[in-house]
MIPAGU-492980 format. One record per residue (C-alpha): residue in one letter; residue number from 1; x, z, y. Coordinates in nm, 3 decimals. Layout:
   r     k         x         z         y
   a   NUM         X         Z         Y
...
This chain:
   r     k         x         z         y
   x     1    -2.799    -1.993     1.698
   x     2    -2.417    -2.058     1.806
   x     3    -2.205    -2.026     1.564
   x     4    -1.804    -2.068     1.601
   x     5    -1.561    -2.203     1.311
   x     6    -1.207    -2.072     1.396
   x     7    -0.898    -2.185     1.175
   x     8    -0.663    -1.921     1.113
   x     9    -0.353    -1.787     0.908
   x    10    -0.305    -1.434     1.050
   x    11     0.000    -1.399     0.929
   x    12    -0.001    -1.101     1.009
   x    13    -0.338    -1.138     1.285
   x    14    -0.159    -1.020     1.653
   x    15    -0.289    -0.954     1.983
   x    16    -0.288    -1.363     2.095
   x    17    -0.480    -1.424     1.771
   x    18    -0.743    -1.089     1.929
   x    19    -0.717    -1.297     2.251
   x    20    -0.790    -1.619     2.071
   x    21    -1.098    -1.506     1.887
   x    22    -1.260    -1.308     2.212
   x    23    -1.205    -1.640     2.395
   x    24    -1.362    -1.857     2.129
   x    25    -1.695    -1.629     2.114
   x    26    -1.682    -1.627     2.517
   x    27    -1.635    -1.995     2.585
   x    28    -1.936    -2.051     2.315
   x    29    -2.159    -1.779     2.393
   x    30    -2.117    -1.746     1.988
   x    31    -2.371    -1.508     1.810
   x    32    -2.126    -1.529     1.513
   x    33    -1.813    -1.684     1.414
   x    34    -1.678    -1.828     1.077
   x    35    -1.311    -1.833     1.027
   x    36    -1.133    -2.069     0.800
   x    37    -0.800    -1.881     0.660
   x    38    -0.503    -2.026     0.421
   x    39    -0.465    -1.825     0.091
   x    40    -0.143    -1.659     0.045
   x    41     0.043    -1.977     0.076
   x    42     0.087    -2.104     0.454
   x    43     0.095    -2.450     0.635
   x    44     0.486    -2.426     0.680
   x    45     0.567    -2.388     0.310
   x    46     0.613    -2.000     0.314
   x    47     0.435    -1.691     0.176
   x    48     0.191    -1.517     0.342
   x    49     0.329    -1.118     0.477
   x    50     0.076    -0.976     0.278
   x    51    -0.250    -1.120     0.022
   x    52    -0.515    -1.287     0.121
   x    53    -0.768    -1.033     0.062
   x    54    -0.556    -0.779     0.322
   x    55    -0.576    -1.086     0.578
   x    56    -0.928    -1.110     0.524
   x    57    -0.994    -0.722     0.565
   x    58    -0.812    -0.796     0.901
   x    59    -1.003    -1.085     1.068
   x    60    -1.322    -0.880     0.957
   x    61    -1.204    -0.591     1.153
   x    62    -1.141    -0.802     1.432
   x    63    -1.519    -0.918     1.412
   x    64    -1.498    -1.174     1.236
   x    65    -1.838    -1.256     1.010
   x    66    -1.749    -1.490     0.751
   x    67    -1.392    -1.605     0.642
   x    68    -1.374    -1.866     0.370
   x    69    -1.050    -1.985     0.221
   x    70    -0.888    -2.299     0.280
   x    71    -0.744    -2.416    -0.088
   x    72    -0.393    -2.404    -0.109
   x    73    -0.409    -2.782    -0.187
   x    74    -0.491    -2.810     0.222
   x    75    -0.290    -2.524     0.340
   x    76     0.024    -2.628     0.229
   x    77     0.031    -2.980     0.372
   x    78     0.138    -3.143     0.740
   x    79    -0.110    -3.122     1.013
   x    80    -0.340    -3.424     0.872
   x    81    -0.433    -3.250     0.578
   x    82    -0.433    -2.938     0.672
   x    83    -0.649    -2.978     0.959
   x    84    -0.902    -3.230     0.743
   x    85    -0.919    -2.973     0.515
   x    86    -1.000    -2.679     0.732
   x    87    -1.288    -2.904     0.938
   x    88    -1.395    -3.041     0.610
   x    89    -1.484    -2.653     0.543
   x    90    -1.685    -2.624     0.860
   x    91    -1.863    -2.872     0.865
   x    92    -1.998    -2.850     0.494
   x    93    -2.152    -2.502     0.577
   x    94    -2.389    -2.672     0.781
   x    95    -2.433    -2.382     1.037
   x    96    -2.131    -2.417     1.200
   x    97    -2.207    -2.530     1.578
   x    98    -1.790    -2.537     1.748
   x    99    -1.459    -2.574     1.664
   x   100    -1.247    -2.361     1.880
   x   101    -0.872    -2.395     1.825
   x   102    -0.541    -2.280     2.055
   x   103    -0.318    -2.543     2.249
   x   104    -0.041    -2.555     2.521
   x   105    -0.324    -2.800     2.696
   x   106    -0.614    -2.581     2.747
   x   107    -0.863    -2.842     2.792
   x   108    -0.963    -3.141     2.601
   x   109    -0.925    -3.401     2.879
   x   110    -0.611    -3.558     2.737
   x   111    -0.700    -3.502     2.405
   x   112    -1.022    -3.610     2.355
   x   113    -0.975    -4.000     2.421
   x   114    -0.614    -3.970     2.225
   x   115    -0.859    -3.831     1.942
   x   116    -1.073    -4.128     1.951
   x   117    -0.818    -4.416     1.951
   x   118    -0.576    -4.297     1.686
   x   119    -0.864    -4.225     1.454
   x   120    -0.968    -4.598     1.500
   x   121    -0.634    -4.706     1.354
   x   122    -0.519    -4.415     1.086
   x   123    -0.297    -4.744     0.879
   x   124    -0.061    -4.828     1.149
   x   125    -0.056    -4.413     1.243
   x   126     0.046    -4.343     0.908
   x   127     0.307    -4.603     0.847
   x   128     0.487    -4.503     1.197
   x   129     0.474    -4.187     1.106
   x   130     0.657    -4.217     0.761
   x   131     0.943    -4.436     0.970
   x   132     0.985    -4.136     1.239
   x   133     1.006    -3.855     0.948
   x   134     1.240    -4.084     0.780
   x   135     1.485    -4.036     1.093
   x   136     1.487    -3.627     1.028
   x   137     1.230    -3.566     1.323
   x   138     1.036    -3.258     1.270
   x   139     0.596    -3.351     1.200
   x   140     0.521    -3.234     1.602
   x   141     0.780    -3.486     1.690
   x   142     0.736    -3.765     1.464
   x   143     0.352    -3.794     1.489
   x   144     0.473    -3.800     1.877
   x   145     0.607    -4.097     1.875
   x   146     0.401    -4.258     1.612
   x   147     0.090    -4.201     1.848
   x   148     0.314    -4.348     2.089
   x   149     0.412    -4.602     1.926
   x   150     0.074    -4.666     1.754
   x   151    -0.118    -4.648     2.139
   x   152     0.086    -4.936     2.235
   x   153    -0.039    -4.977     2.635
   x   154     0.168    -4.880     2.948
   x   155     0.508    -4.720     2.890
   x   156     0.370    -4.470     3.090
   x   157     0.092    -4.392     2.878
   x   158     0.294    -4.378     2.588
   x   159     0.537    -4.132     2.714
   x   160     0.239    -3.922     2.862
   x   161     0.112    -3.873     2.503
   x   162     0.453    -3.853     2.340
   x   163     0.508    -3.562     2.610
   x   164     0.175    -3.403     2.474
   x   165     0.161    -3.397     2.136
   x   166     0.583    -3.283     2.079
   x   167     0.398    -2.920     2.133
   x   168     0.299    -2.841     1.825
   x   169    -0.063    -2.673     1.925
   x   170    -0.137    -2.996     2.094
   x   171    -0.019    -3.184     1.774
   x   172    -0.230    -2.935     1.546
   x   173    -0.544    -2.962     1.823
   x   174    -0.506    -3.300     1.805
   x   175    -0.566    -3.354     1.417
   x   176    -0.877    -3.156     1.394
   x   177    -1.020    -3.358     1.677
   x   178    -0.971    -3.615     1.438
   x   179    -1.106    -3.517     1.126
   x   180    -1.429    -3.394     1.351
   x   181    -1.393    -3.814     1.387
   x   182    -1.316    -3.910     1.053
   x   183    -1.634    -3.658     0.948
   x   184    -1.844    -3.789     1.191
   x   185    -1.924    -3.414     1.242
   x   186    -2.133    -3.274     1.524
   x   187    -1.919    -2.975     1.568
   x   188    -1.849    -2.942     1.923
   x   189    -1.466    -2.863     1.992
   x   190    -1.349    -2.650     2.225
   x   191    -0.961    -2.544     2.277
   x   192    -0.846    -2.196     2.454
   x   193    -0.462    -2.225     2.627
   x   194    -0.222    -2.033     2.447
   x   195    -0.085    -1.758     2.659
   x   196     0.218    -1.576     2.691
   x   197     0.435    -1.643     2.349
   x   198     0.491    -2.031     2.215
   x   199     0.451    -2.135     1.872
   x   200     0.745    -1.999     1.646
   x   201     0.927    -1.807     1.962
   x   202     1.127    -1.575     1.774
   x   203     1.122    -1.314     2.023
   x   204     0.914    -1.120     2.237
   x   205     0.872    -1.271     2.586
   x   206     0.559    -1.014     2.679
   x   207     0.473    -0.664     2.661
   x   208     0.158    -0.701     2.446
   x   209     0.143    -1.046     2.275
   x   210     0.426    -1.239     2.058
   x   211     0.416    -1.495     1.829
   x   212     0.352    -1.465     1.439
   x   213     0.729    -1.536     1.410
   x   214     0.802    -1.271     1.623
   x   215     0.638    -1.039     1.460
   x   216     0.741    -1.079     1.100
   x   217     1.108    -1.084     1.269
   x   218     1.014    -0.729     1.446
   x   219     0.859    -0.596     1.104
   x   220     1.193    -0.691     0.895
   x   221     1.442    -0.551     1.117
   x   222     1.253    -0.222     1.255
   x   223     0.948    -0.178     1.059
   x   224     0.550    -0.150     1.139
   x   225     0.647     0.076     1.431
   x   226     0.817    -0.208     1.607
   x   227     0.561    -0.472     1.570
   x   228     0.317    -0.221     1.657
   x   229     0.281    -0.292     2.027
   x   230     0.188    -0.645     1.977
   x   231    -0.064    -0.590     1.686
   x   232    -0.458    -0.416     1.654
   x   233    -0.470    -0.110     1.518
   x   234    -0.676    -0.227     1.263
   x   235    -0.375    -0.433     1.156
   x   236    -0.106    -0.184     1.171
   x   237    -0.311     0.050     0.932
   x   238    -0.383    -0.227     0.683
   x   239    -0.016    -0.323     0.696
   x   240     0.119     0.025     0.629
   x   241    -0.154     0.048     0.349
   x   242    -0.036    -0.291     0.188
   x   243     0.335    -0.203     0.216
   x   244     0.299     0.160     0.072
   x   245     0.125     0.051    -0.241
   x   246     0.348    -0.190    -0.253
   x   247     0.176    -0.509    -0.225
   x   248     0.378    -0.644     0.060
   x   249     0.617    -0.748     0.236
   x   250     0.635    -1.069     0.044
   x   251     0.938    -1.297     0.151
   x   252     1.075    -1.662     0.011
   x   253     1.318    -1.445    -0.140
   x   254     1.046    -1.265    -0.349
   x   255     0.995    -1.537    -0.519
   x   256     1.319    -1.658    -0.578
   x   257     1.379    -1.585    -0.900
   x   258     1.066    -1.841    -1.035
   x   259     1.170    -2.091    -0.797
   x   260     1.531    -2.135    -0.963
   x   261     1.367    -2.067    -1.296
   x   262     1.160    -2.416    -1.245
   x   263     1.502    -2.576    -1.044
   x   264     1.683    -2.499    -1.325
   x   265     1.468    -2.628    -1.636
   x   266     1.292    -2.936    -1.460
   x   267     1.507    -3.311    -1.530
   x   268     1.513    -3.490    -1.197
   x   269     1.238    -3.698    -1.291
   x   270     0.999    -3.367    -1.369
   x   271     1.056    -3.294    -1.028
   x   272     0.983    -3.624    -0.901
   x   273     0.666    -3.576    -0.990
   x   274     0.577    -3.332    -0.861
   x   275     0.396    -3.357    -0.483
   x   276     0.650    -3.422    -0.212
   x   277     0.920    -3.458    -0.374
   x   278     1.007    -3.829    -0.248
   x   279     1.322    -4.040    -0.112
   x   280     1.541    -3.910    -0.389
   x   281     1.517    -3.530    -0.300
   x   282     1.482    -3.442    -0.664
   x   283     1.862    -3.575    -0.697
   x   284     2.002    -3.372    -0.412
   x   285     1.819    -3.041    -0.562
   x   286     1.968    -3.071    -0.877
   x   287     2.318    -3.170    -0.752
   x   288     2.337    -2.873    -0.487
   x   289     2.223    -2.594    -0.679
   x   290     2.585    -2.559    -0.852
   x   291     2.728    -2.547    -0.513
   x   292     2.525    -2.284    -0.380
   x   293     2.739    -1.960    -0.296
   x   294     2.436    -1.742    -0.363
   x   295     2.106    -1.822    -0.532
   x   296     1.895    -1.717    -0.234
   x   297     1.601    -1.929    -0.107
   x   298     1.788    -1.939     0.234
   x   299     2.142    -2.069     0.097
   x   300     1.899    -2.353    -0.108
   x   301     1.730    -2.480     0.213
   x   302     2.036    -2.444     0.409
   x   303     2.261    -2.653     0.197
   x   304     1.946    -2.895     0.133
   x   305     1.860    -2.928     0.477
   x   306     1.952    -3.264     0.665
   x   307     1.877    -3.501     0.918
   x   308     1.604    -3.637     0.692
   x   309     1.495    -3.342     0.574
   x   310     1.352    -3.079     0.804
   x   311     1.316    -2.670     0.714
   x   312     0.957    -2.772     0.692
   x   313     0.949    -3.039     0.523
   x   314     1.184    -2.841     0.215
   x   315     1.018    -2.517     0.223
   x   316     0.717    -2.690     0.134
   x   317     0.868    -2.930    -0.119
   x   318     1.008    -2.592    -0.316
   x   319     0.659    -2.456    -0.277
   x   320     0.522    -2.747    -0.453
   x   321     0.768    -2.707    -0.708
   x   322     0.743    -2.340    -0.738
   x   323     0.338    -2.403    -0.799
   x   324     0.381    -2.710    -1.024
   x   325     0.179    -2.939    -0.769
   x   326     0.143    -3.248    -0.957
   x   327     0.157    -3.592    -0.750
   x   328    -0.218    -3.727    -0.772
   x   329    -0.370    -3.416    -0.722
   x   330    -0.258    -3.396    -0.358
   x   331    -0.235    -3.744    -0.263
   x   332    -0.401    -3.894     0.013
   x   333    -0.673    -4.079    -0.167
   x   334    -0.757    -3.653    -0.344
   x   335    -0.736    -3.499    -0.046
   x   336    -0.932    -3.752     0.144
   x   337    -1.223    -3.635    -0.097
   x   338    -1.243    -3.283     0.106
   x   339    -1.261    -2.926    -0.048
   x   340    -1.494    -2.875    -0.336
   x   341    -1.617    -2.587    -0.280
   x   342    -1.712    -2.284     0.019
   x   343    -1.492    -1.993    -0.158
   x   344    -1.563    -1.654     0.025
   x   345    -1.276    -1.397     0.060
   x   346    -1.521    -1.196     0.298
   x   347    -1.826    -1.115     0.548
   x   348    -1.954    -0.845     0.740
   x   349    -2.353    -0.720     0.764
   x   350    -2.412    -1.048     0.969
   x   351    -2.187    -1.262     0.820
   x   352    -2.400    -1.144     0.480
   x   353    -2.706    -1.303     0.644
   x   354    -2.498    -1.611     0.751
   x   355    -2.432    -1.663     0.355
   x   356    -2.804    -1.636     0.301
   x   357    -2.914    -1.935     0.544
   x   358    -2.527    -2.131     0.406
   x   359    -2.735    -2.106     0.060
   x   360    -2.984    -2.346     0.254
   x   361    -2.809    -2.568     0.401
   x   362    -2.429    -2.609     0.303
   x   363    -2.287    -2.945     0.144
   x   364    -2.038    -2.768    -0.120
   x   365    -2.120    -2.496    -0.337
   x   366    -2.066    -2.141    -0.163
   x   367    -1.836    -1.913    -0.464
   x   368    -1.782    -1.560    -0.430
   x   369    -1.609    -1.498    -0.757
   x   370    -1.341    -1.774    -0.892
   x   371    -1.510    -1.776    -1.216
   x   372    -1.850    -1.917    -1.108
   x   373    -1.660    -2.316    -1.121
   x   374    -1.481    -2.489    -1.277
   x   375    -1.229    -2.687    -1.022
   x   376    -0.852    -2.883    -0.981
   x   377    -0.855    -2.755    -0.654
   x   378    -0.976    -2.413    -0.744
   x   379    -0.723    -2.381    -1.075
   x   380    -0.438    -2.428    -0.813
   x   381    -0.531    -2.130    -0.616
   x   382    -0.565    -1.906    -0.915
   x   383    -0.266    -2.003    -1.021
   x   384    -0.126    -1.964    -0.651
   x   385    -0.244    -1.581    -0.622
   x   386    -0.090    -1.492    -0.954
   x   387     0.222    -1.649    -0.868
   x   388     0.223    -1.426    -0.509
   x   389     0.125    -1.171    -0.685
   x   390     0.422    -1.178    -0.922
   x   391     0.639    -1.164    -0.591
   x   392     0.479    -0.852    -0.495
   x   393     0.734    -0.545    -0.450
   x   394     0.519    -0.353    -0.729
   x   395     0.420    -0.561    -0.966
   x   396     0.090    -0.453    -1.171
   x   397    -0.121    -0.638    -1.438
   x   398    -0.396    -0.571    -1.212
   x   399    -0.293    -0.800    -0.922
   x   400    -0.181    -1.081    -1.139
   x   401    -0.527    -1.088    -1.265
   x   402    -0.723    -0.989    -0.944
   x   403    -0.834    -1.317    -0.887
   x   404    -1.153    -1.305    -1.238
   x   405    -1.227    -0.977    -1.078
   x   406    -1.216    -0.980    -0.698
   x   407    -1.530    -1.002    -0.554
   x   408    -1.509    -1.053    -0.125
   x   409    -1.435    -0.807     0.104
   x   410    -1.790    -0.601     0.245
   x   411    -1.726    -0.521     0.586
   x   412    -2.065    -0.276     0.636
   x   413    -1.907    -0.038     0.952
């Protein structure tokens, strides 16, 4: 039996990502697919549109059969992490059989040997890559040029993989290719050319498919109705539902008033320990925030933002802050230990008979309800979904506390 791990957001899920998963179950001849989804907390530092739970309900309606969540300690973190996290997740179910993820390549040609030499030296890797961030580059661009740099060989060569991995899909492909490596998995990857919109295009550039960015862009400024071209039905109505009980939209600025809260009250050194909060950063929060004209989220990382420190990079600095991420928990030697558990947000009829045969053969243990472990890496993604949940336009005991109660999402239709 073929079964396909796909590693998502869906923030909010969009044609491409309908594309993506058709592609992923064609180029596999999949008889089922797993997908591996942040929480309400994204790779980039920034709320999810809507919960969790909604996302779930929409890769299930896509046809989807299992999605498990990748813990916020994984989805909030550059590519490394994120992407060791995620394949960590596959490959402990023990049924997953490929690894299909989007790229600008659309073939693992280049890839493939690129994978295989940088995982070989992941010291020098790292400490080029901490000099390039240091110089303000964005992650795409700085792990560029560390593989570059790290590759050594031909100029050529160098500037060949330099040229490949500044796109960020590449970059992204790139590190899951490497923790299949680092695993010693025997997942077999396979990579689908993004078409039509780029990563992060903040526009519309085709009639039917645009970018997550694009979207949530479309949905502020004209509503559902104007995303609505480049979205499933299935994800309109969930949307609409979401917004109209007022669970969504949720926005940096949503949760602006607990970010300041823990601004204001933490010393400098509080904040410095706290996870990625490095190179003195705790000293220019606390000096700007009497300077800010407004206390909005958006004046904070604009008056933060520097050379040295990227959008990125800040957004998820205050989202470590704003969830009280201590130091050790996330640091490389934690995260190198993998998730700790198989936490499932939600499965259809098949994917119910996917869990059964999981129950046989996965590494971690498989959760359906947050109080069947005790975890560090669960506690932070209670403690993550209240904190969203507090952000939510209508706020309701109910959602703060949905996490004890929630059991996943039964797609039976």
């Amino acid at each position: 039996m073929k079964i396909v791990g796909i590693i998502v957001e869906y923030n909010p899920l969009h044609n491409g990502h309908a594309y993506h998963f058709a592609e992923a179950k064609r180029l596999t001849q999949a008889d089922a697919v797993i997908a591996v989804m942040s929480g309400d907390f994204l790779q980039r530092g920034e709320p999810a549109l809507v919960d969790k739970w909604a996302r779930a309900e929409m890769a299930l309606r896509l046809g989807v059969d299992v999605v498990l969540e990748l813990p916020v300690a994984y989805a909030a973190q550059p590519a490394e992490w994120f992407a060791y996290g995620a394949v960590a997740l596959l490959d402990a179910t023990g049924i997953t059989t490929h690894l299909c993820f989007g790229s600008e390549a659309g073939a693992l040609t280049a890839l493939l040997p690129l994978a295989e030499r940088l995982a070989a030296e992941p010291q020098a890797l790292r400490a080029a890559l901490a000099e390039e961030l240091a110089t303000g580059a964005s992650y795409p661009a700085a792990y560029a040029a560390a593989a570059a740099r790290t590759l050594g060989g031909s100029a050529l060569d160098a500037a060949a993989a330099r040229a490949l991995l500044e796109q960020p899909n590449n970059s992204l492909g790139l590190h899951y290719l490497i923790a299949l490596r680092r695993l010693r998995s025997g997942i077999a990857p396979v990579t689908v050319r993004r078409r039509a919109a780029g990563y992060g295009d903040v526009a519309p550039t085709d009639a039917s498919i645009a970018s997550a960015t694009a979207v949530r862009r479309l949905i502020a400024g004209g509503g559902l109705t104007a995303a609505a071209p480049y979205l499933p039905p299935s994800t309109v109505d969930i949307l609409a539902r979401e917004f109209a009980a007022g669970r969504g939209p949720v926005t940096w600025e949503s949760l602006a008033a607990p970010l300041f809260h823990q601004l204001l009250l933490a010393s400098p050194e509080q904040l410095a320990a706290l996870h990625e909060v490095t190179e003195g950063l705790e000293y220019r929060i606390k000096k700007t925030l009497p300077r800010l004209s407004e206390p909005t989220v958006a004046e904070l990382l604009t008056q933060l933002k520097t050379k040295r420190y990227t959008h990125t990079k800040l957004q998820r600095t205050l989202l470590h802050i704003l969830l009280q991420h201590p130091r050790e928990l996330l640091a490389p030697e934690a995260l190198a230990q993998g998730p700790g558990y198989l936490r499932v947000l939600g499965f259809s009829a098949a994917g119910q008979q996917l869990l059964k045969r999981m129950k046989q053969t996965a590494r971690l243990p498989i959760l359906t309800r947050a109080a069947e472990m005790e975890h560090p890496q669960l506690n932070l993604d209670i403690r993550a979904a209240a904190v969203y949940a507090n952000a939510m336009p209508k706020r309701s005991a109910e959602e703060l506390l949905r996490e004890y109660r929630q059991a996943p999402i039964r797609l039976t239709d």
